[in-house]
C-alpha positions as CSV (number, residue, x, y, z in Angstrom):
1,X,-5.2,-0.1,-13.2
2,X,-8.8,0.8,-13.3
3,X,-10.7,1.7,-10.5
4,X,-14.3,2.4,-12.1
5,X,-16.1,5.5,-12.1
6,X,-16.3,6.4,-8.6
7,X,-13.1,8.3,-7.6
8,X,-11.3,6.2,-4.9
9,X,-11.3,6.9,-1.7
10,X,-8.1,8.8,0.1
11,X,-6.6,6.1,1.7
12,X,-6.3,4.3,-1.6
13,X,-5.1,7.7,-3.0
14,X,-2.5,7.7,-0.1
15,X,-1.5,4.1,-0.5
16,X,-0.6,4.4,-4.5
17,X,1.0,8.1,-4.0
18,X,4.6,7.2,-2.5
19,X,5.2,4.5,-5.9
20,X,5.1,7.8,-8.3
21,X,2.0,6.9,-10.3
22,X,-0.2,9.6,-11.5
23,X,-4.3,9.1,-10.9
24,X,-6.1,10.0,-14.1
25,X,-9.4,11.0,-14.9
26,X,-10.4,9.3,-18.4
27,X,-13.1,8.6,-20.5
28,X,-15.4,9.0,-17.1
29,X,-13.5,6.4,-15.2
30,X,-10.3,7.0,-12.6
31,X,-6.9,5.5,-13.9
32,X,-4.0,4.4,-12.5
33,X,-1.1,4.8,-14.9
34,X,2.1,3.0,-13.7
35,X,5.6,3.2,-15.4
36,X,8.3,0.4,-15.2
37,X,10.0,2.2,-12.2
38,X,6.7,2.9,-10.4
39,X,5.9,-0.3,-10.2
40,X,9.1,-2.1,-9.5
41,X,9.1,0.5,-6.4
42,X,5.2,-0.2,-5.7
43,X,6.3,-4.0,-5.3
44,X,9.6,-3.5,-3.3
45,X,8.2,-0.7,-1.2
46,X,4.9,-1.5,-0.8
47,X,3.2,-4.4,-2.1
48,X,6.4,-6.7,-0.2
49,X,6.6,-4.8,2.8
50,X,3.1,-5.3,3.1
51,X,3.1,-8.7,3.3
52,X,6.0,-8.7,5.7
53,X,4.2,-6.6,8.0
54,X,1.5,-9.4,8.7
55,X,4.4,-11.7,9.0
56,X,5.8,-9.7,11.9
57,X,2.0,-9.3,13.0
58,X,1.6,-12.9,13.1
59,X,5.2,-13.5,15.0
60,X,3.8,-11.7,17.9
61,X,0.5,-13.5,17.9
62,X,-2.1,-10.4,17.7
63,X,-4.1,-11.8,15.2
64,X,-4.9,-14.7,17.6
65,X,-7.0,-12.6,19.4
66,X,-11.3,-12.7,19.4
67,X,-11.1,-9.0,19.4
68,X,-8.7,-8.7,16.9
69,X,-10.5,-8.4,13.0
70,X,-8.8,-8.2,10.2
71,X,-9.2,-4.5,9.6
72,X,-6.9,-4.1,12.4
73,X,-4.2,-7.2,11.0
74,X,-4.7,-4.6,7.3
75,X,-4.2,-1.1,9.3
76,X,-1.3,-2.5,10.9
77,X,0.7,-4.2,7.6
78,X,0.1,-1.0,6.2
79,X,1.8,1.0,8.8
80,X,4.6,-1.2,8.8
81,X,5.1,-0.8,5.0
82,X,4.4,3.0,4.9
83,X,7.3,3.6,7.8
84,X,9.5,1.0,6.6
85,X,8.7,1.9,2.8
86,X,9.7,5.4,4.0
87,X,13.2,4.1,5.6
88,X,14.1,2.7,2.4
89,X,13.7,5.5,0.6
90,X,15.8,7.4,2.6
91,X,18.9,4.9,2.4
92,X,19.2,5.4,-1.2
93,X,18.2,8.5,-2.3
């Protein structure tokens, strides 16, 4: 995955760390190298709890809200991967 030559930001850096992939510096442009276990995990812990998480935002109606933008709908189905995500990992490791 290439993310051009400007390094990414930290929360991006954070958001890729927990699926074990390794950020590298090639050629003058930032990489994302991904094995076939870092990416099945990236998908089950991540990219599908994710999605989930505005499912469960929607559910209780927040997004309905004039105040509510969608930085706030992305901050929150992030959380709720990165804590669920984290559960996970500890049931089967």
């Amino acid at each position: 995955m290439r993310f051009g030559k400007k390094k990414p930001e930290r929360k991006i850096l954070n958001w890729y760390q927990p699926s074990e992939t390794e950020f590298l510096h090639e050629n003058n442009e930032w990489v994302l190298q991904w094995t076939e276990n870092s990416i099945k995990k990236y998908y089950l812990e991540g990219l599908i709890l994710h999605e989930l998480g505005h499912l469960v935002d929607s559910y209780f109606k927040r997004y309905w809200s004039k105040t509510y933008k969608k930085n706030k709908a992305e901050n929150y189905a992030d959380n709720f991967a990165i804590f669920w995500g984290s559960k996970l990992r500890k049931s089967y490791s």
